[in-house]
BALUMDREN-174046 format. One record per residue (C-alpha): x, y, z; residue number from 0; chain; residue in three letters. Coordinates in Angstrom, 3 decimals. Layout:
residues N
ATOM       px       py       pz num cadena residuo
ATOM        X        Y        Z NUM      A     ALA
...
end
This chain:
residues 48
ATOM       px       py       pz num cadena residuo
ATOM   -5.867    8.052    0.259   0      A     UNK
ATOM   -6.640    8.484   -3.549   1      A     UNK
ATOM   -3.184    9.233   -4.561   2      A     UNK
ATOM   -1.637    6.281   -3.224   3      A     UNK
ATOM   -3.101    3.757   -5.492   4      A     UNK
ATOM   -1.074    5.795   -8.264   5      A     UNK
ATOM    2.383    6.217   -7.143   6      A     UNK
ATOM    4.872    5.002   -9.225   7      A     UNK
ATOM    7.487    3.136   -7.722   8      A     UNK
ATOM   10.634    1.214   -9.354   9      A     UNK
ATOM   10.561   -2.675   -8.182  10      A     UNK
ATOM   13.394   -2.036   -6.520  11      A     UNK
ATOM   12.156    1.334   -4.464  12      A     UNK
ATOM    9.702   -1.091   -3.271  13      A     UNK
ATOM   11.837   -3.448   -2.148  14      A     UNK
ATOM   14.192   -0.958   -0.358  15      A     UNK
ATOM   10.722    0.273    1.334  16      A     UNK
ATOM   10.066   -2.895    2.848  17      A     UNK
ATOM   13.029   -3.956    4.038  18      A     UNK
ATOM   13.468   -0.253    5.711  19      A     UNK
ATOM    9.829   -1.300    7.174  20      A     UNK
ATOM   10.776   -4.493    8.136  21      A     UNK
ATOM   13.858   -3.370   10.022  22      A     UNK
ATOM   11.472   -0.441   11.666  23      A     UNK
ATOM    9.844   -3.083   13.217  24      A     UNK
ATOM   12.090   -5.171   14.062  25      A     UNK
ATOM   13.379   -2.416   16.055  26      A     UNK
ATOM   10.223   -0.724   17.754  27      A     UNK
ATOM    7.863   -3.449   17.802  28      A     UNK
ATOM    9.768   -6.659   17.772  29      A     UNK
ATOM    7.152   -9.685   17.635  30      A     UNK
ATOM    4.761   -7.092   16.299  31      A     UNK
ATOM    2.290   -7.987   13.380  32      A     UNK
ATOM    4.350   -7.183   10.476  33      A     UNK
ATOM    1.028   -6.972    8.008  34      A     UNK
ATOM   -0.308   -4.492   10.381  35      A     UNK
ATOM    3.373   -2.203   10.780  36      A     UNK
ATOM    3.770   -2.306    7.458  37      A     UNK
ATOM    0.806   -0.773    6.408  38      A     UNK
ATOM    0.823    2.032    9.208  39      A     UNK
ATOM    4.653    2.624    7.709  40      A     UNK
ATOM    3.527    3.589    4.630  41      A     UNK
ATOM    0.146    5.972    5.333  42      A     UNK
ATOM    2.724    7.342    8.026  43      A     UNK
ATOM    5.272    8.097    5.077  44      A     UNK
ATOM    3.257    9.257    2.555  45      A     UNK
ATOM   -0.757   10.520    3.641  46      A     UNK
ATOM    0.514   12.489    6.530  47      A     UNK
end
């Protein structure tokens, strides 16, 4: 969980990240909390 705080990401890798998250919801968990989703997309994409 340490490294995370440190990645570098581009403004726009960021953006791309969230809208792939936000369309990975939209698509498994419609009416899902998106706070919650989007923070389980990225531990699932980078700490495991």
């Amino acid at each position: 969980m340490e490294d995370l705080p440190h990645a570098r990401l581009l403004k726009s890798d960021l953006i791309y990240l969230l809208v792939m998250a936000d369309k990975d919801r939209a698509r498994e968990a419609p009416g899902g909390r998106w706070e919650r989703y989007h923070a389980d997309f990225f531990v699932r994409r980078y700490l495991k």
